[in-house]
C-alpha positions in Angstrom: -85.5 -12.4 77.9 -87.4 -9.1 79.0 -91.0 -8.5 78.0 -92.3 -6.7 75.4 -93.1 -3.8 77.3 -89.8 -3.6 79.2 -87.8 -3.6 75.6 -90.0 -1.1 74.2 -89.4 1.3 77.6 -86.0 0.7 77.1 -86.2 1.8 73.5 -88.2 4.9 74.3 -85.2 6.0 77.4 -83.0 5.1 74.7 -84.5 7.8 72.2 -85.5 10.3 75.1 -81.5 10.2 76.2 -80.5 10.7 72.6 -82.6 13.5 72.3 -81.0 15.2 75.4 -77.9 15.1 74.4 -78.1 16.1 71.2 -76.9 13.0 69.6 -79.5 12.9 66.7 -80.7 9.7 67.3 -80.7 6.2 69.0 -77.6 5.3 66.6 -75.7 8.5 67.2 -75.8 8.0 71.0 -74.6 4.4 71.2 -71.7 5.3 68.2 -70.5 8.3 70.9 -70.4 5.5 73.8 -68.9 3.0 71.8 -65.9 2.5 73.5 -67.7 2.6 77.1 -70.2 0.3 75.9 -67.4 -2.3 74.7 -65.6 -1.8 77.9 -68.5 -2.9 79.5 -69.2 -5.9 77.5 -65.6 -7.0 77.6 -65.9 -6.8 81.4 -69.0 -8.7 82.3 -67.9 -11.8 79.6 -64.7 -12.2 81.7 -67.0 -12.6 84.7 -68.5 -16.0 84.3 -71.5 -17.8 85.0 -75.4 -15.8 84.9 -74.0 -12.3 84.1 -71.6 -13.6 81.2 -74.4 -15.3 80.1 -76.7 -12.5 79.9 -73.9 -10.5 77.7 -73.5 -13.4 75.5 -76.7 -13.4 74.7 -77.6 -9.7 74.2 -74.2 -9.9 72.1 -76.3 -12.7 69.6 -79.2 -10.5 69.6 -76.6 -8.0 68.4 -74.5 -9.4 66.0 -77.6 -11.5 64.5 -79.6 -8.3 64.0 -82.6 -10.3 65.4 -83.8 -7.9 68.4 -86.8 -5.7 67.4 -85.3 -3.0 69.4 -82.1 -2.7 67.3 -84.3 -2.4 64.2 -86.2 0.3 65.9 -82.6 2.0 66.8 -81.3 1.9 63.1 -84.1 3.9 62.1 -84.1 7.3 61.5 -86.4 9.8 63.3 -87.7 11.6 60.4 -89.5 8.6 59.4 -87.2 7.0 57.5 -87.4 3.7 57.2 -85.0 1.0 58.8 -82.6 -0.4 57.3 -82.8 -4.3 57.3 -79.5 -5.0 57.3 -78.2 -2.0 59.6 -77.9 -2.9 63.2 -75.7 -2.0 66.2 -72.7 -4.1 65.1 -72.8 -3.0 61.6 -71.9 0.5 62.6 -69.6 -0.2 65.7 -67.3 -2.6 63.2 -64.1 -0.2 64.6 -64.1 -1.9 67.5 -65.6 -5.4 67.1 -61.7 -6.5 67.2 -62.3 -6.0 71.1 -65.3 -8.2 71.2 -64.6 -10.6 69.9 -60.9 -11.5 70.8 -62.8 -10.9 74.8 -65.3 -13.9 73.3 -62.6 -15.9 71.9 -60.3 -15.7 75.3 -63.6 -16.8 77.2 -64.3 -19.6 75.5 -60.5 -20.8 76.5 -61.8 -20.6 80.2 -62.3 -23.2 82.1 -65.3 -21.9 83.6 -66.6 -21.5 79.9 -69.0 -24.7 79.7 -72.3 -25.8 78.9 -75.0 -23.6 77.8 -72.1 -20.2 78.2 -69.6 -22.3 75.9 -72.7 -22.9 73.3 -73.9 -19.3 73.5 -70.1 -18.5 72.6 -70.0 -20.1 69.7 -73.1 -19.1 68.6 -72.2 -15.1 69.2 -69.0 -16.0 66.7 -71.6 -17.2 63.9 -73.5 -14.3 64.2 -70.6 -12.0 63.9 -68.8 -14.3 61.4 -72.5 -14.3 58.9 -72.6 -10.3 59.9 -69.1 -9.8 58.3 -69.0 -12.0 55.5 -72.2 -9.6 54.6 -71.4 -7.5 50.5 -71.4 -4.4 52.4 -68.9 -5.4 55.0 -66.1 -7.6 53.1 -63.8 -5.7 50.6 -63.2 -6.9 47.7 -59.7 -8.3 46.8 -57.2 -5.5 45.7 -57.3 -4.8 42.3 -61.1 -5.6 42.6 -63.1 -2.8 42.1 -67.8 -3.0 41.6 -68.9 0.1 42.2 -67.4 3.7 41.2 -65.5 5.6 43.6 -67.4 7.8 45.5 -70.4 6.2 44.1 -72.4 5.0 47.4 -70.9 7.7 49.5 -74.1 10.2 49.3 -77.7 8.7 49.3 -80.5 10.7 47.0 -81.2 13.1 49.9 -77.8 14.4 49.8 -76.9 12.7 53.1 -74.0 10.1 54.2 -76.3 6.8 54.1 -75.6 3.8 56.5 -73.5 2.3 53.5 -71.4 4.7 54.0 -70.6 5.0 57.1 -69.8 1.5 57.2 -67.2 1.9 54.6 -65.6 5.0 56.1 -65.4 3.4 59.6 -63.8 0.2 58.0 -61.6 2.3 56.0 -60.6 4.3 58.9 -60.1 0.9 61.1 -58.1 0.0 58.4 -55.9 2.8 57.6 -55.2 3.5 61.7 -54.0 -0.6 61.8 -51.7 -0.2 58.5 -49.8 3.0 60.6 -49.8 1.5 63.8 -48.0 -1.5 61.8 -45.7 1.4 60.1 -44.5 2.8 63.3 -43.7 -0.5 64.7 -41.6 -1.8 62.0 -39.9 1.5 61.5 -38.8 1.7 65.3 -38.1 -2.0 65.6 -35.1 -2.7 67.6 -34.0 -5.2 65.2 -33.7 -2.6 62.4 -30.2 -1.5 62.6 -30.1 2.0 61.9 -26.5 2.5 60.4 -25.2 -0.7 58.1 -22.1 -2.5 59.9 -18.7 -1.9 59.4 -16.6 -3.2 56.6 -19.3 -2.9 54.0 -19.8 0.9 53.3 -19.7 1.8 49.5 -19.8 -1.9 48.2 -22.0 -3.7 45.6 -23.7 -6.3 47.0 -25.4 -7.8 44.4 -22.2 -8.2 42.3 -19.5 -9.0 44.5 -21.1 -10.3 47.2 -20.1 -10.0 51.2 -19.7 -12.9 53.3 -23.2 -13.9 55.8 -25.0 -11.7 53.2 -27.5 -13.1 50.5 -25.6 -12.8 47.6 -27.6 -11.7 44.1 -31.2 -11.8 44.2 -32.9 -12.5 47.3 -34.4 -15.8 48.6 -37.6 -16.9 46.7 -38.6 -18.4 49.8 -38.7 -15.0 51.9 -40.0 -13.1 48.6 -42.9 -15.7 48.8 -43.1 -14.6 52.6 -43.7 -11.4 52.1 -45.8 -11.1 49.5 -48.1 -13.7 51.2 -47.7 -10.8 54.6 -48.5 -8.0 51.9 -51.4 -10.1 50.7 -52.8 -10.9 54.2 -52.2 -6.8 55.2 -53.8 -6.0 52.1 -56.9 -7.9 52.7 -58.2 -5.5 55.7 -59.4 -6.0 59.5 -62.6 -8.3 58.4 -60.8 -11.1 56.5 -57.9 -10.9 59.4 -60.8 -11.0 62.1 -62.8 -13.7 60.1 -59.6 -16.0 60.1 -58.9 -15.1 64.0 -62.2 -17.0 65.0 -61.6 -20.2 62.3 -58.0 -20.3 63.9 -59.3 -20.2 67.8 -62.4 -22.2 67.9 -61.7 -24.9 65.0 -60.5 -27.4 67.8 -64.2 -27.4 68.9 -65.0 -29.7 65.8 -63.6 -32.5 68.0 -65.6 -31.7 71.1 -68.2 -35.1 72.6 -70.9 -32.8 72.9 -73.1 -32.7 69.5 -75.0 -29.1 70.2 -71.2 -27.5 70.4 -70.4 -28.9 67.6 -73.3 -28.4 65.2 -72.5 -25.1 66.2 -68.6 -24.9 64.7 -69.6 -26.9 62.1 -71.6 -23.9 61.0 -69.3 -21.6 61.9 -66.4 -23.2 59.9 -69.0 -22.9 56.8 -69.2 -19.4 57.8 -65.6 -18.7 58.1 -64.8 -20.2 54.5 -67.5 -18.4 52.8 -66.3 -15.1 54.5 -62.2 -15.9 53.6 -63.1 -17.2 49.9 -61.5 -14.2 47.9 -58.6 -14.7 50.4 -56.5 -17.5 49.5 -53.5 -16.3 51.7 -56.1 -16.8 54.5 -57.8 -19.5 53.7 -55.8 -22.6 52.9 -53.2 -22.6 55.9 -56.9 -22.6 57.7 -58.2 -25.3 55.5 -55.6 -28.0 56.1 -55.0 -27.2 59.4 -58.7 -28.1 60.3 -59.5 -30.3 57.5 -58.1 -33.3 59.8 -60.8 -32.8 62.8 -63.5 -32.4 60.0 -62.6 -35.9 58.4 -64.4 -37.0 62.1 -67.8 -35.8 60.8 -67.8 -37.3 57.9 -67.4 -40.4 59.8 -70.3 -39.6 62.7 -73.2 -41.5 62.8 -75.1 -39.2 63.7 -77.1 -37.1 60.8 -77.0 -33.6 62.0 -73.1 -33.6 62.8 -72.8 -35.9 59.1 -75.1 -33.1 57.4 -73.0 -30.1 59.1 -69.7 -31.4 57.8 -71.2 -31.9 54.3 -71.9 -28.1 54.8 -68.6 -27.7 55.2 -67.2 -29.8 52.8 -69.5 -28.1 50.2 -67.9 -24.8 50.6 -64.6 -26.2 50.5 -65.0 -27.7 47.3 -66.5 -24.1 46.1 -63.5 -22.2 47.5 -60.8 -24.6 47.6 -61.0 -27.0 44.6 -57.6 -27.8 44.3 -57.5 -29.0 47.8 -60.2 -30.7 47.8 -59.7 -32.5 44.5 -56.7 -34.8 46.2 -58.6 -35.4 49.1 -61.9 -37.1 47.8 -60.7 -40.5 47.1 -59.1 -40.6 50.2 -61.3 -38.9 52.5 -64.5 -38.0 51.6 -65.7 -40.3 49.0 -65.3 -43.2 51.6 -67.3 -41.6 53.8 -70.2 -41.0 51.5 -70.2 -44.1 50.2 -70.7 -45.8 54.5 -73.4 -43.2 54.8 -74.9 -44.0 51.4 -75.3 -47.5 51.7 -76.5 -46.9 55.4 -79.2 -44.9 54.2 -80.1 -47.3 51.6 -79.8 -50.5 54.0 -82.3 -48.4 56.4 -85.1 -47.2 53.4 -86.0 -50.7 52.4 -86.6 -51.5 55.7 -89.0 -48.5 56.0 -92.1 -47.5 54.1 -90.4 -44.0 53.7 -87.1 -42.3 54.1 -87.2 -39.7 56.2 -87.3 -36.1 54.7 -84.0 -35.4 56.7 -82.2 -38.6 55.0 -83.5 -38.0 51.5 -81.9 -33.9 51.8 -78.7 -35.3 53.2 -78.2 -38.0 50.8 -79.7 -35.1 48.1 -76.9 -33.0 48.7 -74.3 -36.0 48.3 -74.7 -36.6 44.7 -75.0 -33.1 44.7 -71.9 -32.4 46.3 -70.0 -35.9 44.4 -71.3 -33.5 41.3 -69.1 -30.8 42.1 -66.4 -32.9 42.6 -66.6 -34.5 39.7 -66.1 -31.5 37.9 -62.1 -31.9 38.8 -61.3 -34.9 36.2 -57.8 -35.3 36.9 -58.8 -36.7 40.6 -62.2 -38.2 40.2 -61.3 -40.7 37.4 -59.4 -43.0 39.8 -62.9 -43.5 41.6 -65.3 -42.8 39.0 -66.0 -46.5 38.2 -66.7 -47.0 42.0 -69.1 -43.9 42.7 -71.3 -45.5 39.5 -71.6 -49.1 41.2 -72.6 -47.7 44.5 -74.9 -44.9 43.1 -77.1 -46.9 40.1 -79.5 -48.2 43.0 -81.0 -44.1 43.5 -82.2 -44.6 40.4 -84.7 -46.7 41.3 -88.4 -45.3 40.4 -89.6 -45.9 44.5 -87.6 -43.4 45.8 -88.3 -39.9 46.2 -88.3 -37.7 43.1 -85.2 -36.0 44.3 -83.3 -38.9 44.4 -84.1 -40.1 41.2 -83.5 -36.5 39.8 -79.8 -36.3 41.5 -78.6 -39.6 40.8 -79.6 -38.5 36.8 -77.7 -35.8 36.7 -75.0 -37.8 38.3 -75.1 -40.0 35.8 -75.0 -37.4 33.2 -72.0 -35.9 34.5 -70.6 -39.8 34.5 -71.6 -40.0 30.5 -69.1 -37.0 30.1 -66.2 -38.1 31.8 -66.2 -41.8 30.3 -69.0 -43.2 28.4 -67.6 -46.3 27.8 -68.3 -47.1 31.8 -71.4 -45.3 32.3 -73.5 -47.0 28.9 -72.1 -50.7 30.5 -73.4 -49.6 34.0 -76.4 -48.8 32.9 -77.0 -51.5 29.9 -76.4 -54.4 32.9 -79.5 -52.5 34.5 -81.2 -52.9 31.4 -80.4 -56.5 30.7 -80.6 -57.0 34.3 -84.2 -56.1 33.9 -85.0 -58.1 31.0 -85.1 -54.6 28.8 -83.3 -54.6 25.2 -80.9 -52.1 24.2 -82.2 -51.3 21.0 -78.9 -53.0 18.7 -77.1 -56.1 19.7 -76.5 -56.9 23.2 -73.8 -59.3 24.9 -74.3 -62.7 26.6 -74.4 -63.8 28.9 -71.0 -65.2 28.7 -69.5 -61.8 28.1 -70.5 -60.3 31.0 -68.1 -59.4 33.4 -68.7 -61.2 37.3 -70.2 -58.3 39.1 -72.5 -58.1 36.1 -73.8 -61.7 36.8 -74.7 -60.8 40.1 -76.8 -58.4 39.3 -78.2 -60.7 37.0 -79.2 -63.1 39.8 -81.4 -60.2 41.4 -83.9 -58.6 39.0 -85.9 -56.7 41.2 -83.8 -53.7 41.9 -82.8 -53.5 38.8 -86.5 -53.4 37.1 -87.3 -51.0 38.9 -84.4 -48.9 37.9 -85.0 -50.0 34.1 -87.1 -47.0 33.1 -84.0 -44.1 34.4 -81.5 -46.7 33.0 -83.4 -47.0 29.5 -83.7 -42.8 29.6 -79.9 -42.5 30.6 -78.8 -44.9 28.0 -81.0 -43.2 25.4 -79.5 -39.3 26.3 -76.0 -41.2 26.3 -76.8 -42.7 22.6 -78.1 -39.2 20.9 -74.7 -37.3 22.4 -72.6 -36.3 19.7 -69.2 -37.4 19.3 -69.2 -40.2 21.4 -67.8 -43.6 20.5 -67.8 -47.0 22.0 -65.5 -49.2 22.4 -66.3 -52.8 21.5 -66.8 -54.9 24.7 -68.3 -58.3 23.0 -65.3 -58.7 20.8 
């Protein structure tokens, strides 16, 4: 990285060059050199090794927005301020296609490894976070926030930055959609004069042999209209699902760096392709097999990564999700869950990075428990192996997660969650405030828990609080488990 004093000389050549040829400002002058500039870029990737390297990097500095100097160059020279969100790729977003296909082909080289492959990957994240931005993603069609016109013109009577993102999106867009026009109207596969033999007949009543006969195929309607759907959505969605598509077979790469790295990037993608369920879901189950390998890593970061992922999938894709928990996920929460437990009673504390991961399980098995029709097959099994994170020495956190789980349990089926909970209770030598069941009654997993109090009373005070919320709902009626 160059000094402080080399990027702020290169900041002033920048604005004394701007000023000489009367581009306005800093901004103005790379816009007008845009395409030379990409050219350039695109060039010295392909290269390989230290001057590759370089680019990549200056391409993160770009994309993330973090170099001073861009911040400087977004500024305007009448003393504007800068705009924190306005940087170099912002207003070049015409031709980031270029870019980043160039990115995507080098990471496919062979000589792409290492630290290069890494700073790759990490260039896609920044561009991928950079487009998934409000002012950069359209909204769905038939989706409109803001009036028209309505963030065209700033107070001073001026196009802002706003808007000249929007217009060069919209102009990206519209010059794809008649590129795509002209292509399909001089197709060769398009006749131009209908064959012989069929001139002047009904088609859809009498029907010609090798024709579709009556209405056409719901299969090829559903074709097009997903095509429609996918045109409709713009360059940025299209480009956003480009980079899931080429660098999801990452998430199955030895070394852990890379793939924290597409792990991140996959969260990215999903957040970016949300509105875009034409987009998204081919991407989703296509990948959704090389992410089931994270969930089953040993090691924390690549685990806590994958729940990343897994979160935004069961934000954006619920419906997949929901028949994959049982199956997939909820296996591999409950390994790491009783991992993490086996390894805090060894220890004085948990660590702060195991007490957030297993934090953002319940969290996340909260979520999915908000799709019944799944859940209800394993509902009984995520109660037995969460009860013990309700015991009072573990972090406050903990305590205050597994609650809210079991909350979220009392909803679904109360019947389960008051006899989980009163076996903690009796367990613990506490009374349940009305007549309890013997011994004899209860079931053999109960008795086991029987025969080791001290987990239990030191749950008794959550279990007691739980049992006492679950009592005072309304509407609720249990069934009768002594008789």
């Amino acid at each position: 990285m160059p000094s402080v004093i080399v990027r702020q000389a290169a900041v002033a050549t920048l604005h004394r060059l701007a000023i000489a040829t009367d581009a306005g400002n800093v901004m103005g002058l790379l816009i007008a050199n845009a395409d030379y500039l990409v050219d350039v870029m695109c060039a010295r990737l392909m290269e390989g090794g230290v001057t590759a390297l370089t680019t990549s990097m200056m391409l993160e500095a770009i994309f993330g927005g973090s170099a001073s100097q861009l911040r400087l160059c977004s500024a305007d020279e009448s003393g504007q301020d800068a705009d924190p969100g306005a940087n170099l790729f912002v207003e070049l977003a015409a031709l980031l296609d270029d870019v980043i296909r160039t990115v995507l082909d080098a990471l496919d080289d062979e000589r792409c490894t290492g630290a290069l492959a890494l700073s790759h990957l990490r260039v896609l994240l920044r561009a991928v976070q950079s487009l998934s931005a409000d002012a950069l993603v359209p909204s769905p069609p038939g989706r409109q926030d803001t009036a028209p016109g309505a963030a065209d013109v700033d107070d001073g009577g001026h196009f802002s930055l706003g808007s000249m993102r929007q217009r060069l999106l919209a102009l990206s867009s519209d010059l794809r959609r008649r590129l795509d026009n002209d292509k399909r109207f001089f197709s060769d596969d398009v006749p131009l004069c209908p064959p012989e033999g069929i001139d002047n007949v009904d088609l859809e009543d009498d029907g010609v042999d090798g024709l579709p006969h009556g209405n056409v195929d719901h299969d090829q309607s559903d074709g097009d209209n997903a095509a429609e759907q996918q045109e409709q959505a713009g360059p940025v969605p299209n480009l956003i699902a480009l980079i899931l598509s080429r660098a999801q077979h990452f998430l199955e790469s030895e070394d852990l760096a890379r793939r924290h790295v597409v792990l991140q990037l996959v969260a990215a993608c999903l957040r970016g392709l949300a509105p875009y369920s034409t987009l998204l879901l081919p991407q989703v189950a296509t990948f959704w097999d090389a992410l089931k390998i994270g969930f089953l890593n040993s090691d924390r970061a690549v685990l806590s990564k994958s729940l990343d992922a897994a979160e935004v999938i069961v934000d954006v894709c619920p419906e997949f999700i929901a028949r994959r928990v049982s199956d997939d996920l909820w296996p591999a929460i409950r390994r790491m869950m009783i991992r993490e437990l086996r390894a805090s009673s060894t220890h004085f504390a948990a660590t702060p990075a195991a007490v957030a991961m297993q934090v953002r399980s319940l969290r996340l098995l909260q979520s999915c428990l908000r799709r019944p029709p799944a859940m209800m097959m394993i509902i009984n099994d995520i109660a037995n192996h969460c009860w013990p994170y309700l015991n009072e020495g573990l972090p406050i956190d903990l305590q205050v997660a597994a609650r809210d789980l079991f909350c979220l349990l009392g909803e679904l089926d109360p019947d389960m969650t008051w006899w989980t909970l009163a076996r903690i209770v009796i367990a613990a030598g506490g009374e349940l405030g009305g007549p309890a069941p013997n011994a004899l009654c209860i079931p053999v997993q109960s008795q086991v828990v029987v025969q080791q109090p001290k987990t239990e009373r030191s749950c008794r005070r959550n279990a007691e609080w739980l049992l006492s919320r679950l009592a005072s709902a309304p509407e609720i009626q249990f069934d009768d488990y002594v008789n």
